[in-house]
N, C-alpha and C positions, 0 to 999 in steps of 0.2 A: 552428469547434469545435462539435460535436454534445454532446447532452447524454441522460443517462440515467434513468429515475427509481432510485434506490437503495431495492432489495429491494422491500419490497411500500409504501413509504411515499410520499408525494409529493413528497419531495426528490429536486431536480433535480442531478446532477453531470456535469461536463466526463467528455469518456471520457478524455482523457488527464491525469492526477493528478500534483502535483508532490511528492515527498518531501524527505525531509533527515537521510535516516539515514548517519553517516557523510561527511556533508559537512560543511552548515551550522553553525557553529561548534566546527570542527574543523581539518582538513586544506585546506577550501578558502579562498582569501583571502574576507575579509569582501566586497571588492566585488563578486567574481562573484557569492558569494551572492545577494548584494543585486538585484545586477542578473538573475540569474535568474529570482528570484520575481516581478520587475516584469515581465520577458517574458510569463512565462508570465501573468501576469494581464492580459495587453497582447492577448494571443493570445487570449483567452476561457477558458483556463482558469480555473474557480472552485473548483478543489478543490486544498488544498494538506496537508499531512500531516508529522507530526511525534510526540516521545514525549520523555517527561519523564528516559528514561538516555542519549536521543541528546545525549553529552557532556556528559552530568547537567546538564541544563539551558540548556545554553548554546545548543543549536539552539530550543526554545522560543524563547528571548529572540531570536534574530536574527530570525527567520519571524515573530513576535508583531508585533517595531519597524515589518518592511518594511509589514506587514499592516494595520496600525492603519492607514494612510498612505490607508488605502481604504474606502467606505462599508460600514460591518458587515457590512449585506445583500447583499453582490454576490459574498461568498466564501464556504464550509464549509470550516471547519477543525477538522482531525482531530488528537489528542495519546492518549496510552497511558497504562496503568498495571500495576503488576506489577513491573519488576526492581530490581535493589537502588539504592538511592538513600542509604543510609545506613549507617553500622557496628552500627546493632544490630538485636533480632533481629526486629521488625516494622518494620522500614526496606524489606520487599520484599514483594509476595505482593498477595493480593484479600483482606486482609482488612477489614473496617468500617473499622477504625483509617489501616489504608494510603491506603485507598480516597477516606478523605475529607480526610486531611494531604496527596497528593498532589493530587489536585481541588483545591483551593484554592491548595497549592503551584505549581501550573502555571497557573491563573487569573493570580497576580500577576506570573507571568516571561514570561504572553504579553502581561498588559497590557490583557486582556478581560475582561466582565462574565459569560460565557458560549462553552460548548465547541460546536460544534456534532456530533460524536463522539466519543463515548471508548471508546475501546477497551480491552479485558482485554488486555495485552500477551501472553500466555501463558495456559493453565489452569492453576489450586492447586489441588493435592492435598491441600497442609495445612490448606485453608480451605473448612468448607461450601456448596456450590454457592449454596444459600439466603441464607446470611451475606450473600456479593458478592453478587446480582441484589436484595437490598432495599439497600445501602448503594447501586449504584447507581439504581435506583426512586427512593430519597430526592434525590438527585443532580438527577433529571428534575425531581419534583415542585421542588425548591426554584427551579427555573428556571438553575443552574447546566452543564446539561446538557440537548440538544436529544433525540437516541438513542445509543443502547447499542450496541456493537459488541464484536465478538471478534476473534485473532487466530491463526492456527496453531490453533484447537480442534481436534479429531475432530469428524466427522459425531455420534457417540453423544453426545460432552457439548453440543454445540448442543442436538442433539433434548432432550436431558433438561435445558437452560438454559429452553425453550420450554416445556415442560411445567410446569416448576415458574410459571413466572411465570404461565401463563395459570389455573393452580389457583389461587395467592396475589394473583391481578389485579397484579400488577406490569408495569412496562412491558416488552415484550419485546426482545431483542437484532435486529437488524435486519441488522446486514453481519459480514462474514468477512475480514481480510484474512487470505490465505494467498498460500505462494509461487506460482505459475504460468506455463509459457510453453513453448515446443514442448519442453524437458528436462527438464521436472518438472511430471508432467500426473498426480498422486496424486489430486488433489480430483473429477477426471472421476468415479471410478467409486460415489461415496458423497456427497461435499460438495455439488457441483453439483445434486443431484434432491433431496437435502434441503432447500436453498436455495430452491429453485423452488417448495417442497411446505410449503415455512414462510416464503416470504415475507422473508429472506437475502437481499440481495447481496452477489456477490463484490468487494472491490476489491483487486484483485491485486497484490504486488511480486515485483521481478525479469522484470519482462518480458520481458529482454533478454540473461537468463542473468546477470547482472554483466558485460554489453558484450559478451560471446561472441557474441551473436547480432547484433550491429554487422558484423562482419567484418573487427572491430579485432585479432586472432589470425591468427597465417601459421602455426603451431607452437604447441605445449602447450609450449615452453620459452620461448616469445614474449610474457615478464610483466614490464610495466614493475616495477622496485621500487618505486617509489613507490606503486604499485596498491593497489588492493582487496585482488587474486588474489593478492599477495606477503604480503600480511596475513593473512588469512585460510584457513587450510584445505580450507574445505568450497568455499570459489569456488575455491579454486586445484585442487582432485578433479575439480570439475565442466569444468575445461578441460582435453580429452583430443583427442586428436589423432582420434579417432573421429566426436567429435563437430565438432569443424574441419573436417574433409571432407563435412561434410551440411551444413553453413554454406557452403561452397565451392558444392554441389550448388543449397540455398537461393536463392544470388546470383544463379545463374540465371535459378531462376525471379523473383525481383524484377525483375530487368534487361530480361525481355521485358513486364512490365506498367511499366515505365519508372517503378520505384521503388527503393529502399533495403531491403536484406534488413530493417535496424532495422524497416523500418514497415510490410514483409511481416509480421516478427514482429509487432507489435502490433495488425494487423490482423485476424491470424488467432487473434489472444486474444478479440480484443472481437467476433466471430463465436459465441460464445456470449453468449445471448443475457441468464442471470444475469448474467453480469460487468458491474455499472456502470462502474467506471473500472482504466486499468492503469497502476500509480502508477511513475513513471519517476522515477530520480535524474540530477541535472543536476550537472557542478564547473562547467559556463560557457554560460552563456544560448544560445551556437550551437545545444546540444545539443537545448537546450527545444524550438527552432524548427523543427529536424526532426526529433522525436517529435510533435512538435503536429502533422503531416502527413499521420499516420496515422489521423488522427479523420476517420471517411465513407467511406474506403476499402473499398471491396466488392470479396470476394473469390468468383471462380465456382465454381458445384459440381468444374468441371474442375480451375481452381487445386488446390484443396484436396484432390481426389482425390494429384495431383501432390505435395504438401507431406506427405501423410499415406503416401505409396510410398517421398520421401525418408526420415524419421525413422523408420521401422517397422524 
């Protein structure tokens, strides 16, 4: 496993990142869970990832259990803030109040004295830009928080998160997770040079399209029920039969570098050179072990001429 430094700070992260949105105490049995996590930290992964509404807490507590099992120092673990958590009306959002009932709330269900990222799950609208970057500043100084991250922002409210913080000396935001991956390349044309130009890393999810880019899809009607794709709308849009056939075209090209389209795709993510890690979801440790295969893999100028003729 290679490792990256994230954004302009001197933390080091695995390039390939484990999540738990949607699995870990949810729909996947508790063992794979389990035994996921232990893969991947078996494999040199040290960056694992998680949010305080993935199953209002319940993926916290699983990732928190397996985690503890391991010296503090040999992981970075990531948790969120912002969605609703509660029925009333500051039960959701950045603001002071949320900001720090959550932090502490996720402290005790991971079972840690310390987050090593947090992330703004979203931007608020409702809540002064100002307000959240001192609740989380306060967060840092009290040593309950290592850095500050964002998720899904614009380029514009980063830039103006970095502004503010570097007039009121607070500490700055450092990473971005946003979506990314050969079907959803919005961050290329703003996100990515701002990042670069403030010192941001990206840590990307969806690497993999939600598996489309596995070459798990024969058909756009080709959707387990149980899936993601059958839950969800916006994954089940995103699998078209247009884009099946550039996956098909893809394979190809993996098959003659005597790889996995999965880890053509994630190879041709972490070819930008912002991107620290690209956070994959696992329901069974197989999975961990070949996404972990894609970490080192160099792709040639020629490859990627080829990859960027298919998806255009």
């Amino acid at each position: 496993m290679n490792y990256r430094r994230l954004g302009g700070t001197g933390l080091k992260v695995s390039e390939i990142s484990l999540g738990s949105w949607l699995t870990y105490g949810g729909y996947v049995e508790r063992e794979n869970a389990v035994n996921a996590i232990k893969t991947a930290y078996d494999l040199g992964i040290n960056f694992f990832d998680t949010a305080n509404v993935y199953e209002r807490g319940a993926a916290e507590q699983v990732v928190g259990e397996v985690l503890r099992q391991y010296p503090r120092e040999s992981y970075v673990l990531a948790t969120k803030v912002f969605g609703q958590m509660g029925d009333g009306p500051n039960d959701r959002g950045l603001s002071r109040k949320h900001i720090t009932e959550q932090a502490n709330a996720s402290l005790q269900r991971l079972g840690l004295d310390y987050i090593d990222i947090y992330y703004c799950h979203r931007y608020d609208n409702d809540t002064p830009l100002e307000e959240t970057l001192r609740a989380l500043d306060d967060l840092v100084r009290q040593g309950k928080v290592l850095y500050v991250g964002v998720s899904e922002w614009q380029a514009s409210q980063m830039a103006e998160a970095v502004g503010i913080a570097d007039r009121k000396l607070m500490d700055r935001i450092v990473v971005n997770q946003p979506i990314y991956n050969m079907f959803e390349r919005y961050i290329e044309k703003e996100v990515i040079p701002l990042g670069e130009r403030a010192g941001i890393g990206q840590v990307v999810f969806s690497p993999l399209a939600q598996g489309l880019l596995t070459g798990k899809y024969s058909t756009a009607a080709d959707i387990p029920a149980d899936s993601r794709a059958a839950r969800l709308e916006w994954v089940r849009k995103g699998i078209t039969e247009e884009r099946i056939a550039k996956v098909r075209q893809l394979e190809g090209v993996a098959t003659e570098l005597g790889i996995s389209v999965g880890n053509l795709a994630l190879a041709w993510i972490l070819r930008q050179k912002n991107v620290a890690s690209a956070l994959i979801g696992a329901s069974r440790p197989e999975q961990v072990t070949e996404n972990a295969k894609a970490s080192g893999i160099e792709l040639s100028e020629d490859v990627l001429v080829q990859i960027e003729q298919i998806l255009a």
